[in-house]
PyMOL Python script that loads the backbone (N, CA, C, O; Angstrom):
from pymol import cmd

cmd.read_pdbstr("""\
ATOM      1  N   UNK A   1      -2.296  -2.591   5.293  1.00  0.00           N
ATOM      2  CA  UNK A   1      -1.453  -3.332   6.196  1.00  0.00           C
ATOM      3  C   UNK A   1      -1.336  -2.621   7.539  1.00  0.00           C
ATOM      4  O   UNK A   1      -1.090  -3.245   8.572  1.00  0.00           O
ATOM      5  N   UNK A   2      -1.537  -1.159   7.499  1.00  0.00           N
ATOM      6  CA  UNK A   2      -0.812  -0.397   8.628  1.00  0.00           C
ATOM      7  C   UNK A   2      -2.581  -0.749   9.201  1.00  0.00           C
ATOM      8  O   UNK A   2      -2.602  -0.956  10.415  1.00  0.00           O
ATOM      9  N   UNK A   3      -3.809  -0.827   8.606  1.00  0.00           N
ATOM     10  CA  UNK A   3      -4.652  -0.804   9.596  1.00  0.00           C
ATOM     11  C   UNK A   3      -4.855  -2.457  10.376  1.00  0.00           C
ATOM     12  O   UNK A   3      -5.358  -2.806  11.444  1.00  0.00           O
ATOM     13  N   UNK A   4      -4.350  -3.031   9.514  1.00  0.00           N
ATOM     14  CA  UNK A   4      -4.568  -4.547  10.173  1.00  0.00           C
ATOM     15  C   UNK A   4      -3.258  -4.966  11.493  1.00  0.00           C
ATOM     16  O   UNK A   4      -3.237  -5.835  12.364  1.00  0.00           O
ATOM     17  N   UNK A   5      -2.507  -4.135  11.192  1.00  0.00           N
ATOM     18  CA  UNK A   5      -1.381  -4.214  12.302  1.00  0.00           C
ATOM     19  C   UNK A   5      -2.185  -3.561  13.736  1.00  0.00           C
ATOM     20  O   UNK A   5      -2.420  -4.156  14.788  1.00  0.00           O
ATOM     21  N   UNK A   6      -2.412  -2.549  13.474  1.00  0.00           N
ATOM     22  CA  UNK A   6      -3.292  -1.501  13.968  1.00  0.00           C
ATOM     23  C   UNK A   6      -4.659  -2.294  15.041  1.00  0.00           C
ATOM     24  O   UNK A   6      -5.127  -1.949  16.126  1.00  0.00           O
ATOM     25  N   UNK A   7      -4.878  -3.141  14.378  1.00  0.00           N
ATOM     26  CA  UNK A   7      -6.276  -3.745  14.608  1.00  0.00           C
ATOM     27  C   UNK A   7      -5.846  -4.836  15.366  1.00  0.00           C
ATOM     28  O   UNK A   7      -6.643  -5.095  16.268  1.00  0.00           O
ATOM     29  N   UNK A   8      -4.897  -5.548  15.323  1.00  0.00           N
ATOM     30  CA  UNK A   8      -3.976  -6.579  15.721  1.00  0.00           C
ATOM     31  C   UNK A   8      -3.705  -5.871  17.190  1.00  0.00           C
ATOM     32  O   UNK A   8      -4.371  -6.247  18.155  1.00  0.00           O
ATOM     33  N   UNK A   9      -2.668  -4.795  17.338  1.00  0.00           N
ATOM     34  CA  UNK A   9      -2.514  -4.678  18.490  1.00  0.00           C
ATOM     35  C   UNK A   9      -3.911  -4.201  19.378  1.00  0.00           C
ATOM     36  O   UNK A   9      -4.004  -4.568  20.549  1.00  0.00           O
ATOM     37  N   UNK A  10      -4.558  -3.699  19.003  1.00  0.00           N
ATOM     38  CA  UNK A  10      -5.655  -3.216  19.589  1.00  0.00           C
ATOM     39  C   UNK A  10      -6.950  -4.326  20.151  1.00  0.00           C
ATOM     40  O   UNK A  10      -7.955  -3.945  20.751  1.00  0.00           O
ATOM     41  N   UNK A  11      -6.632  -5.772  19.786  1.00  0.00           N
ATOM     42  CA  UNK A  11      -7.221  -6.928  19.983  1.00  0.00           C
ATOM     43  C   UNK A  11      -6.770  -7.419  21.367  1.00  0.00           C
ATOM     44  O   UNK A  11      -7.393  -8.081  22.197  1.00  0.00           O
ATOM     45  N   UNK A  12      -5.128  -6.762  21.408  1.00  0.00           N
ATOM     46  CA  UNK A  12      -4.118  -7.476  22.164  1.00  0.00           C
ATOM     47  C   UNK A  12      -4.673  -6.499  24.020  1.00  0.00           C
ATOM     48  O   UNK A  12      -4.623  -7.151  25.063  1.00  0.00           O
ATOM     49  N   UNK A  13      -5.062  -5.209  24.026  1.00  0.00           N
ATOM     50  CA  UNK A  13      -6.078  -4.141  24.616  1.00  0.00           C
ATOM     51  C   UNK A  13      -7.238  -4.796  25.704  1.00  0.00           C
ATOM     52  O   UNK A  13      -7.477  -4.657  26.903  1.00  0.00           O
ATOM     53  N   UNK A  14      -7.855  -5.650  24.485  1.00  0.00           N
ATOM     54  CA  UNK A  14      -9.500  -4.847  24.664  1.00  0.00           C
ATOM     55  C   UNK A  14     -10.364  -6.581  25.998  1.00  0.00           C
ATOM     56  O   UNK A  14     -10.096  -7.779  25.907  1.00  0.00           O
ATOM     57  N   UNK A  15     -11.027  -6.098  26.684  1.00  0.00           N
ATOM     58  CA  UNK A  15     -11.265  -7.201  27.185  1.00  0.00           C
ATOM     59  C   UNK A  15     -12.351  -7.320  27.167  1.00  0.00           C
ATOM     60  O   UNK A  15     -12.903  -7.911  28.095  1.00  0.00           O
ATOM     61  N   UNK A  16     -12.995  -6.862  26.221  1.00  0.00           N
ATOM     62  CA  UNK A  16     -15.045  -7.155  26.060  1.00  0.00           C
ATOM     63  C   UNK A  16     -14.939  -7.892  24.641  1.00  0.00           C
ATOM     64  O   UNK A  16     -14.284  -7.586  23.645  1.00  0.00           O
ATOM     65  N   UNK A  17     -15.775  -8.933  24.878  1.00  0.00           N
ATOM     66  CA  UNK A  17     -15.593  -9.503  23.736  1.00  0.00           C
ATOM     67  C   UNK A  17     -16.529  -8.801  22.280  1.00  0.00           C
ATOM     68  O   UNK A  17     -16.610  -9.366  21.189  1.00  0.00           O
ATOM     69  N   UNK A  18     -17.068  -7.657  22.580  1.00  0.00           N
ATOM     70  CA  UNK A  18     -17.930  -6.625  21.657  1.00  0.00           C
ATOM     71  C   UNK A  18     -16.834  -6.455  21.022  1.00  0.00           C
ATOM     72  O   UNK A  18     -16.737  -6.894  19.876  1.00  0.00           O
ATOM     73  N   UNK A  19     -15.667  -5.710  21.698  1.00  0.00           N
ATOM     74  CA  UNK A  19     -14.746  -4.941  20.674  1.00  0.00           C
ATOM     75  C   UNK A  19     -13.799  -6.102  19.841  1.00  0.00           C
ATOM     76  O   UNK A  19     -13.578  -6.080  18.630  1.00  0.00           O
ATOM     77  N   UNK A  20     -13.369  -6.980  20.680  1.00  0.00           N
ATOM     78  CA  UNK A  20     -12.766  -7.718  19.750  1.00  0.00           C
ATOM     79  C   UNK A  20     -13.252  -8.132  18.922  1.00  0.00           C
ATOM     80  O   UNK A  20     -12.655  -8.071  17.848  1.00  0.00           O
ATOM     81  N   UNK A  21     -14.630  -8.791  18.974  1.00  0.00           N
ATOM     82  CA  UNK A  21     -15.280  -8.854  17.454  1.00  0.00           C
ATOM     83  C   UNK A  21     -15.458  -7.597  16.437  1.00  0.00           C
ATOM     84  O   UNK A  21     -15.731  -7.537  15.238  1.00  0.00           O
ATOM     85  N   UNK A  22     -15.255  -6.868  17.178  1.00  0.00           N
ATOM     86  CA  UNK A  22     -15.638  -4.998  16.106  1.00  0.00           C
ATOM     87  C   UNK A  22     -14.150  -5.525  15.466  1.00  0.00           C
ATOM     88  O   UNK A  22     -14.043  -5.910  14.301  1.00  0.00           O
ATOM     89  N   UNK A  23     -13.153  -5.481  16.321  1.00  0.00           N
ATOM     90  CA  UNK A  23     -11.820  -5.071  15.930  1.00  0.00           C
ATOM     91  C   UNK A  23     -11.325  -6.453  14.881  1.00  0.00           C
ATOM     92  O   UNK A  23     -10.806  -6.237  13.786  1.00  0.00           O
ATOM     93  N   UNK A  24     -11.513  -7.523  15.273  1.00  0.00           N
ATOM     94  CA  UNK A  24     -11.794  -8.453  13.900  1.00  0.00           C
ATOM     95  C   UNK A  24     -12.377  -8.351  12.811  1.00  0.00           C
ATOM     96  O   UNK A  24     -11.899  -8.431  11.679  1.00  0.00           O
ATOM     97  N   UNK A  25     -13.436  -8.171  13.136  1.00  0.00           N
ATOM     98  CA  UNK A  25     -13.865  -7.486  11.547  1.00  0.00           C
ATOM     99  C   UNK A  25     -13.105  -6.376  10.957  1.00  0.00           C
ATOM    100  O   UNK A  25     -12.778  -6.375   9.771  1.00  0.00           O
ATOM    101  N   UNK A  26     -12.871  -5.594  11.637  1.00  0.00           N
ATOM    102  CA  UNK A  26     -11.827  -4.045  10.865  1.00  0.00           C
ATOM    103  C   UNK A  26     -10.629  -4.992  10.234  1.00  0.00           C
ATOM    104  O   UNK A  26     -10.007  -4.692   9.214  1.00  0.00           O
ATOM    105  N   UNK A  27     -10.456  -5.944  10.857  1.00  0.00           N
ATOM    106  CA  UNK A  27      -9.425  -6.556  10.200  1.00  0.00           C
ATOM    107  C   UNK A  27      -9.583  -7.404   9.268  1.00  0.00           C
ATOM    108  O   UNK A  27      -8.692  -7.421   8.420  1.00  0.00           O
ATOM    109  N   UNK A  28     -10.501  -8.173   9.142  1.00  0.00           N
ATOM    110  CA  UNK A  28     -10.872  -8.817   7.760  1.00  0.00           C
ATOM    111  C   UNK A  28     -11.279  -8.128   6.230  1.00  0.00           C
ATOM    112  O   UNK A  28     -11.200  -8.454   5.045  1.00  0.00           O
ATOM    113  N   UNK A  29     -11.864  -6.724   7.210  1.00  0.00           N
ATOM    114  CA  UNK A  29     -12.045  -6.110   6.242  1.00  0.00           C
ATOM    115  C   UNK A  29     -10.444  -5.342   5.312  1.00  0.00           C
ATOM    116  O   UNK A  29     -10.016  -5.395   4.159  1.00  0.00           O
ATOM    117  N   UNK A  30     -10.072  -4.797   6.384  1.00  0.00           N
ATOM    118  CA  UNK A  30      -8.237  -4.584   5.729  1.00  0.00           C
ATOM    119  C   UNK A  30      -7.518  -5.302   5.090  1.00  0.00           C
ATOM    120  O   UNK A  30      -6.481  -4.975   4.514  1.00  0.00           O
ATOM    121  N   UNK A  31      -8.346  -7.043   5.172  1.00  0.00           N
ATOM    122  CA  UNK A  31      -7.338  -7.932   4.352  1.00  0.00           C
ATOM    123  C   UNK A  31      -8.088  -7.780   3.110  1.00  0.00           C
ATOM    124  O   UNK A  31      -7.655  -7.634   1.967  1.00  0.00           O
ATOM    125  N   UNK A  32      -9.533  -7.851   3.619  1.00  0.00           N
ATOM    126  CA  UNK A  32      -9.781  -8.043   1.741  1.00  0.00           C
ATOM    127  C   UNK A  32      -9.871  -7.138   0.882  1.00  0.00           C
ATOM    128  O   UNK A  32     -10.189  -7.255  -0.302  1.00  0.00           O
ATOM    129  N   UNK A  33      -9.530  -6.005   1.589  1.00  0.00           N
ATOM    130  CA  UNK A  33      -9.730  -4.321   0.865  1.00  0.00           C
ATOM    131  C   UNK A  33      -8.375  -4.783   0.187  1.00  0.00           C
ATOM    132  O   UNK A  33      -8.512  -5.000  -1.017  1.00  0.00           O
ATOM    133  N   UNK A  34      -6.828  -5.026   0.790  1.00  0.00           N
ATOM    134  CA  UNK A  34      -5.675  -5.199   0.508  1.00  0.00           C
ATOM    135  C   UNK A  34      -5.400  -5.956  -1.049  1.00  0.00           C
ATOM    136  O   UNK A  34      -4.672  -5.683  -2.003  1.00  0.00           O
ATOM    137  N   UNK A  35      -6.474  -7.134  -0.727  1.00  0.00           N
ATOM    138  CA  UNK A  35      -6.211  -8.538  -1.334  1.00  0.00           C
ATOM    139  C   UNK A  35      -6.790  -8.010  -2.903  1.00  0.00           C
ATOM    140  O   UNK A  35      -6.162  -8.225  -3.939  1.00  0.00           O
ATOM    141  N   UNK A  36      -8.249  -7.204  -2.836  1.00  0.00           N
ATOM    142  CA  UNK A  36      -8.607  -6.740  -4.154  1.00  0.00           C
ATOM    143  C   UNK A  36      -7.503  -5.879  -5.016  1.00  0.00           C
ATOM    144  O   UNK A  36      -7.021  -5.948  -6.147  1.00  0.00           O
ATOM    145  N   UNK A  37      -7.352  -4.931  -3.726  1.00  0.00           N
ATOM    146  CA  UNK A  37      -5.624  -4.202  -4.500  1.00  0.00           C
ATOM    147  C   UNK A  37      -4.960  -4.474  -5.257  1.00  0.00           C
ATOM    148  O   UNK A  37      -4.720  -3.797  -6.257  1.00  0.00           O
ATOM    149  N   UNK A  38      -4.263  -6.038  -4.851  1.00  0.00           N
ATOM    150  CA  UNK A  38      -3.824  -6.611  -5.217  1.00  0.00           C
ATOM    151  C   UNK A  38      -4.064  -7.275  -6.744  1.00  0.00           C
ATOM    152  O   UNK A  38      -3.459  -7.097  -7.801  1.00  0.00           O
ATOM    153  N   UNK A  39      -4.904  -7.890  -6.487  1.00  0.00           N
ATOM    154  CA  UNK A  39      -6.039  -8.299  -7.886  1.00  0.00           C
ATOM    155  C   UNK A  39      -6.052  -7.319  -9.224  1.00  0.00           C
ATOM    156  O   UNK A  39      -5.787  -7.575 -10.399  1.00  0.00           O
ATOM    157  N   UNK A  40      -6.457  -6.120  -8.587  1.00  0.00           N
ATOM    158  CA  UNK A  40      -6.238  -5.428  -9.405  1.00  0.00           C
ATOM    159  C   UNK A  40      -5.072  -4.683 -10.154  1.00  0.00           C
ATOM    160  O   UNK A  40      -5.152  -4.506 -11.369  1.00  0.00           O
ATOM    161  N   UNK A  41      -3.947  -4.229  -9.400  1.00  0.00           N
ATOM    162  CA  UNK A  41      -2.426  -4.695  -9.953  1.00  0.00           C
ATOM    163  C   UNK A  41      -2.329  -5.808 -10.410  1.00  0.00           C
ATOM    164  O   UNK A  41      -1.823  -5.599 -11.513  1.00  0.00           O
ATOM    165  N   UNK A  42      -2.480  -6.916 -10.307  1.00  0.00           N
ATOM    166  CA  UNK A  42      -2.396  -7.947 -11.586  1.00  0.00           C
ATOM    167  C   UNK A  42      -3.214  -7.801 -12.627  1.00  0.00           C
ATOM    168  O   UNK A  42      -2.557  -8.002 -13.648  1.00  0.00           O
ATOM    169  N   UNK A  43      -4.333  -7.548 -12.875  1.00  0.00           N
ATOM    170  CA  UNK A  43      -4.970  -7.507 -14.005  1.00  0.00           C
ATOM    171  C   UNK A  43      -4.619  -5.763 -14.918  1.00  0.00           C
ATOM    172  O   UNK A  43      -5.019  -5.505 -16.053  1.00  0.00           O
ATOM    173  N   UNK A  44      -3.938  -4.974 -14.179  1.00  0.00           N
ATOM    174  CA  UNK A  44      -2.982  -3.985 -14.701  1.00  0.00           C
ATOM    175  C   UNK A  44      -1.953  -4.475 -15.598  1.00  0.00           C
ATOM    176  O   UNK A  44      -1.685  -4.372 -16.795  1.00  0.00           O
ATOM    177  N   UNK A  45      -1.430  -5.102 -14.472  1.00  0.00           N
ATOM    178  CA  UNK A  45       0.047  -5.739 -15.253  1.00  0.00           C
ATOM    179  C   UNK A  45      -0.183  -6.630 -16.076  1.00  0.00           C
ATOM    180  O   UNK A  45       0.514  -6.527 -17.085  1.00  0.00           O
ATOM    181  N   UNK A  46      -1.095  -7.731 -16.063  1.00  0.00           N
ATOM    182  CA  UNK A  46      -1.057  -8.275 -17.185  1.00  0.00           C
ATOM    183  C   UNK A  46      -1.816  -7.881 -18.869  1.00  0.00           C
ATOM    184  O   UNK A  46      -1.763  -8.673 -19.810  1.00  0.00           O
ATOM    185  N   UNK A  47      -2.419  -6.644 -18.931  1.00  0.00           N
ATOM    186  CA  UNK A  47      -3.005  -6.118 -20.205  1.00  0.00           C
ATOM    187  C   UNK A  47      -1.612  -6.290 -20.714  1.00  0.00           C
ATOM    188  O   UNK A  47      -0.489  -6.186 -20.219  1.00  0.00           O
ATOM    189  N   UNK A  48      -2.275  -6.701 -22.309  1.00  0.00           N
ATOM    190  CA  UNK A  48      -1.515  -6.633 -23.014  1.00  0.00           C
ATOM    191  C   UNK A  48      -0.548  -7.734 -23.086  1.00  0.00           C
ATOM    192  O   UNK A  48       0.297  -7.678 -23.979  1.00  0.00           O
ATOM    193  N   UNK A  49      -0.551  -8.984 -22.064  1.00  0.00           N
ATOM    194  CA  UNK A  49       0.787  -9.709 -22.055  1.00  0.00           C
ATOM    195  C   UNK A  49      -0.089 -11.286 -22.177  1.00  0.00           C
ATOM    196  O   UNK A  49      -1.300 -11.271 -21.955  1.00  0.00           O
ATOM    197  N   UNK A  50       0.598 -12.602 -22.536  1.00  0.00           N
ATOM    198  CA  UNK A  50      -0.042 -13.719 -22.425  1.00  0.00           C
ATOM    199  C   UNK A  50      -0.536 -14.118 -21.559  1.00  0.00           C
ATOM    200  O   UNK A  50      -0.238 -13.843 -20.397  1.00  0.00           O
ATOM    201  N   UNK A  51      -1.405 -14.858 -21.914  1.00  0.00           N
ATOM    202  CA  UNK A  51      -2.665 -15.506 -21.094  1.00  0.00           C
ATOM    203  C   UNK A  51      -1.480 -15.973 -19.371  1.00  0.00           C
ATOM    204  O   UNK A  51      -1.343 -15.603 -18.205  1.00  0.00           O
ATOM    205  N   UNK A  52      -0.814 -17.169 -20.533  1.00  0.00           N
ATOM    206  CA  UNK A  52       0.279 -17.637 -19.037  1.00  0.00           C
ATOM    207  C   UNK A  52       1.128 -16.489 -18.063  1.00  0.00           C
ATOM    208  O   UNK A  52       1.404 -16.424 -16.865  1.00  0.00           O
ATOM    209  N   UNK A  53       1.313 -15.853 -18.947  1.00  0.00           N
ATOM    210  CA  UNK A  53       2.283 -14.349 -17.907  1.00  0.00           C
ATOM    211  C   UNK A  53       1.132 -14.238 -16.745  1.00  0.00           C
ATOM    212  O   UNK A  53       1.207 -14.738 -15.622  1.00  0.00           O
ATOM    213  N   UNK A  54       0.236 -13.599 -17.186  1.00  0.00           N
ATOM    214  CA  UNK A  54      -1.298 -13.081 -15.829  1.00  0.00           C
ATOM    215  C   UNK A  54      -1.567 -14.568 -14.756  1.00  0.00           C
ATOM    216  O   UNK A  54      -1.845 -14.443 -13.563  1.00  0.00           O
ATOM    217  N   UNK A  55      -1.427 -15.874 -15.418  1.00  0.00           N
ATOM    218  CA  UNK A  55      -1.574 -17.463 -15.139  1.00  0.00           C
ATOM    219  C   UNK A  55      -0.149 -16.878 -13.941  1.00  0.00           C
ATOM    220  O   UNK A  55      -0.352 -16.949 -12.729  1.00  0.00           O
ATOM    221  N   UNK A  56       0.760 -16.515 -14.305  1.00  0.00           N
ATOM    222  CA  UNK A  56       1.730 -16.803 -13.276  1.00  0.00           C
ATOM    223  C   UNK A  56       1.844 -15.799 -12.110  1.00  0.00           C
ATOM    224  O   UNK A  56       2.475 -16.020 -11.077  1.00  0.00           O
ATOM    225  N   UNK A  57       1.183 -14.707 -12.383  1.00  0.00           N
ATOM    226  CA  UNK A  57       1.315 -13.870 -11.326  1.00  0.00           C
ATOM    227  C   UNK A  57       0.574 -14.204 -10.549  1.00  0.00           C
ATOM    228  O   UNK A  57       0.849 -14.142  -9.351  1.00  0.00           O
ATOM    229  N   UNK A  58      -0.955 -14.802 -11.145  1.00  0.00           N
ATOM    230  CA  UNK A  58      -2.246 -14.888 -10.302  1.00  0.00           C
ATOM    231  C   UNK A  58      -1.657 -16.010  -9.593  1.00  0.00           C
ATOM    232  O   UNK A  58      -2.349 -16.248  -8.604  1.00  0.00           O
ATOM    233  N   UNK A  59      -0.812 -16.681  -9.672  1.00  0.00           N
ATOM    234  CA  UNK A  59      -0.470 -18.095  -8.537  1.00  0.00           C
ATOM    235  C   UNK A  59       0.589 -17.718  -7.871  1.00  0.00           C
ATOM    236  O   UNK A  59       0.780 -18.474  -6.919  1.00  0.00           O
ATOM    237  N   UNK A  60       1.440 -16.794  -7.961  1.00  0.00           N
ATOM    238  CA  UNK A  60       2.183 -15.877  -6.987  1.00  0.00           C
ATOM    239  C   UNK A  60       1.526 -15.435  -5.700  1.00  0.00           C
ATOM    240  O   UNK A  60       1.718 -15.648  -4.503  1.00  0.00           O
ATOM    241  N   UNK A  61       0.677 -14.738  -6.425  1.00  0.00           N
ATOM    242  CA  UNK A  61      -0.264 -13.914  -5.264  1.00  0.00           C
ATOM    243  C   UNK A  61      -1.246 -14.984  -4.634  1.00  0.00           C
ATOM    244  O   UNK A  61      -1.927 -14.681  -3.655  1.00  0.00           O
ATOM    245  N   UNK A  62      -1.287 -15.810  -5.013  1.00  0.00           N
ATOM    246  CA  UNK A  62      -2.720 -17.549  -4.224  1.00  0.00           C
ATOM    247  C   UNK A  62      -1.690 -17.675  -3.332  1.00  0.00           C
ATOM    248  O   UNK A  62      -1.669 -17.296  -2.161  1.00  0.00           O
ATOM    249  N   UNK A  63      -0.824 -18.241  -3.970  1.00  0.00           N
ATOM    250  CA  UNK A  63       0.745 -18.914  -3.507  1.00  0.00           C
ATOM    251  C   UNK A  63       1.110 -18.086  -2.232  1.00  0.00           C
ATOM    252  O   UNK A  63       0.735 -18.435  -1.113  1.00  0.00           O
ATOM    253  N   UNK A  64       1.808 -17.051  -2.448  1.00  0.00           N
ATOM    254  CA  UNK A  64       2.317 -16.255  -1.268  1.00  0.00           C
ATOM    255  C   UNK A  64       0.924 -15.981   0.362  1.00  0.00           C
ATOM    256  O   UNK A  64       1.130 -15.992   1.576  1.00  0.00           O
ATOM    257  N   UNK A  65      -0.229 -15.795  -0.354  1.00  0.00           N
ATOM    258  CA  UNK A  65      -1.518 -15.901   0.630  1.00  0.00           C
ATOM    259  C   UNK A  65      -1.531 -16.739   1.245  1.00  0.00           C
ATOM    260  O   UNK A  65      -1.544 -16.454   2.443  1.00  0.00           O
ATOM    261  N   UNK A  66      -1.538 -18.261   0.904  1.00  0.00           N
ATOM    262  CA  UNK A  66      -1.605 -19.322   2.057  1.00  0.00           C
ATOM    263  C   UNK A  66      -0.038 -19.511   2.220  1.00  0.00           C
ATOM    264  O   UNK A  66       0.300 -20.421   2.977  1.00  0.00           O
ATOM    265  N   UNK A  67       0.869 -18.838   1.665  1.00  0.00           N
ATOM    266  CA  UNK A  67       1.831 -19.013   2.932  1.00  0.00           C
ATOM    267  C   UNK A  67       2.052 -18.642   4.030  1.00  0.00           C
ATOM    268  O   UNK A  67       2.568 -19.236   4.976  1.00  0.00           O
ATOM    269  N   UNK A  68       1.543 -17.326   3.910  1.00  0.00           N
ATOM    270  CA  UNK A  68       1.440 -16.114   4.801  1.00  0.00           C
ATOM    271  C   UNK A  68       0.191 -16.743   5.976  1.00  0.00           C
ATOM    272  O   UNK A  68       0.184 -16.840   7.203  1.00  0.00           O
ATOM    273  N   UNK A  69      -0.812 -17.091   4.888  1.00  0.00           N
ATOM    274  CA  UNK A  69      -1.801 -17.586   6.359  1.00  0.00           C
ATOM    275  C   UNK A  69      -1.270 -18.675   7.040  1.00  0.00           C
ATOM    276  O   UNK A  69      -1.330 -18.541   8.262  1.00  0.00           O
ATOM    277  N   UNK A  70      -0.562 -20.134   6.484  1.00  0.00           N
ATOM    278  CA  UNK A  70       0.005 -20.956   7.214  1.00  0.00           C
ATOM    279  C   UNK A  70       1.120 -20.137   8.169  1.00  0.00           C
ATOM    280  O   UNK A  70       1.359 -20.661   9.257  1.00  0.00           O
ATOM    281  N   UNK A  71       1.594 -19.291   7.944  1.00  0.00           N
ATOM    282  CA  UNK A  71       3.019 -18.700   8.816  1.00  0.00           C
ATOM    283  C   UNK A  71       2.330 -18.340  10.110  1.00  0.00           C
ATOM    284  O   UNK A  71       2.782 -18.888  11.115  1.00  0.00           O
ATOM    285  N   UNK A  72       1.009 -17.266  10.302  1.00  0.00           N
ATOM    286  CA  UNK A  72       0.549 -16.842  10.602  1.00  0.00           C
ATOM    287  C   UNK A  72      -0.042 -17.723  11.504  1.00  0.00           C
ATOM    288  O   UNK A  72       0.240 -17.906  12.688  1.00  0.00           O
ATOM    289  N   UNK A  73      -0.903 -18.253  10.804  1.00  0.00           N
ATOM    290  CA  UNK A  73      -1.626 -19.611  11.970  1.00  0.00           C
ATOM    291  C   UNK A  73      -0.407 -20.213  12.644  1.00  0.00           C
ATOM    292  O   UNK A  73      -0.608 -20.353  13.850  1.00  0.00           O
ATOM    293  N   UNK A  74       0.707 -20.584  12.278  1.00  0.00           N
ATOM    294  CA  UNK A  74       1.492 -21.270  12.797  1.00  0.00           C
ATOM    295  C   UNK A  74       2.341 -20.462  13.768  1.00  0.00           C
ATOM    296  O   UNK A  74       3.160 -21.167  14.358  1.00  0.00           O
ATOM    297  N   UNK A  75       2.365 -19.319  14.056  1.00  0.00           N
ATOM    298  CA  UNK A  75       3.402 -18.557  14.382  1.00  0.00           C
ATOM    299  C   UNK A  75       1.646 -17.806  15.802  1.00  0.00           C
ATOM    300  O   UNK A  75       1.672 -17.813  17.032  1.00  0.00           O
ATOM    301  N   UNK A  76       1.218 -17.625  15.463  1.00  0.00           N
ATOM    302  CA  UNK A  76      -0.194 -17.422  16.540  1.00  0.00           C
ATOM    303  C   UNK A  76      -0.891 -18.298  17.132  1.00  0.00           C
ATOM    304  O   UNK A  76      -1.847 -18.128  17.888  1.00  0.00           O
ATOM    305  N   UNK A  77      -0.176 -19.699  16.619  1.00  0.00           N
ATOM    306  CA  UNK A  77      -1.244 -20.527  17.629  1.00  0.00           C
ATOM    307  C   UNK A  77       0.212 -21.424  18.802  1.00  0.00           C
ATOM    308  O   UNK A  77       0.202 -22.367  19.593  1.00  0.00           O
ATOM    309  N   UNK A  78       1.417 -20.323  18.221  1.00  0.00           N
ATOM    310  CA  UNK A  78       2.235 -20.484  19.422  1.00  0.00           C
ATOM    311  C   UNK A  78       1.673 -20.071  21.231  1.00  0.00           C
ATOM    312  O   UNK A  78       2.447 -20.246  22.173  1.00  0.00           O
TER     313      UNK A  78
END
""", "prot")
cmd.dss("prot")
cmd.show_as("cartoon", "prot")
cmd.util.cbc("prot")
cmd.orient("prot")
C-alpha cells in the first residue's frame, strides 16, 4: 500500500509521459503483489474450516475490491 501511495504521488511530479507509464506500472504491480497477499491469507484462514466459511471470505475480498475500485474511479475522475 505504502508503495502504491508512493507511486500515486509521484505520477502527480512527473511530466514525461516515460515515467508515468514506469510509475503506473510500479503501481499495478503493488496492487497485484498486495491482492495475492491477500489470497493467500484466505486460503490460510480457511484450512481446516467449510467449504462456505473460505466461499465467504473469498466474496469479502471480490466484494470490498470493486468497491474500492468504483470509489476510486469515482472519487479520480472528479
Amino acid at each position: 500500500m505504502v508503495i502504491m501511495s508512493l507511486g500515486w504521488l509521484c505520477t502527480l511530479a512527473v511530466t514525461s509521459t516515460e515515467y508515468y507509464v514506469f510509475f503506473q506500472c510500479v503501481i499495478a504491480t503493488a496492487m497485484c503483489m498486495s491482492f495475492i497477499c491477500g489470497e493467500a491469507v484466505v486460503v490460510e484462514r480457511s484450512k481446516g474450516q467449510a467449504v462456505e466459511d473460505g466461499n465467504k471470505m473469498q466474496t469479502w475480498i471480490w466484494g470490498s475490491s470493486m468497491v474500492g475500485g468504483l470509489l476510486g474511479g469515482t472519487i479520480g475522475g472528479q
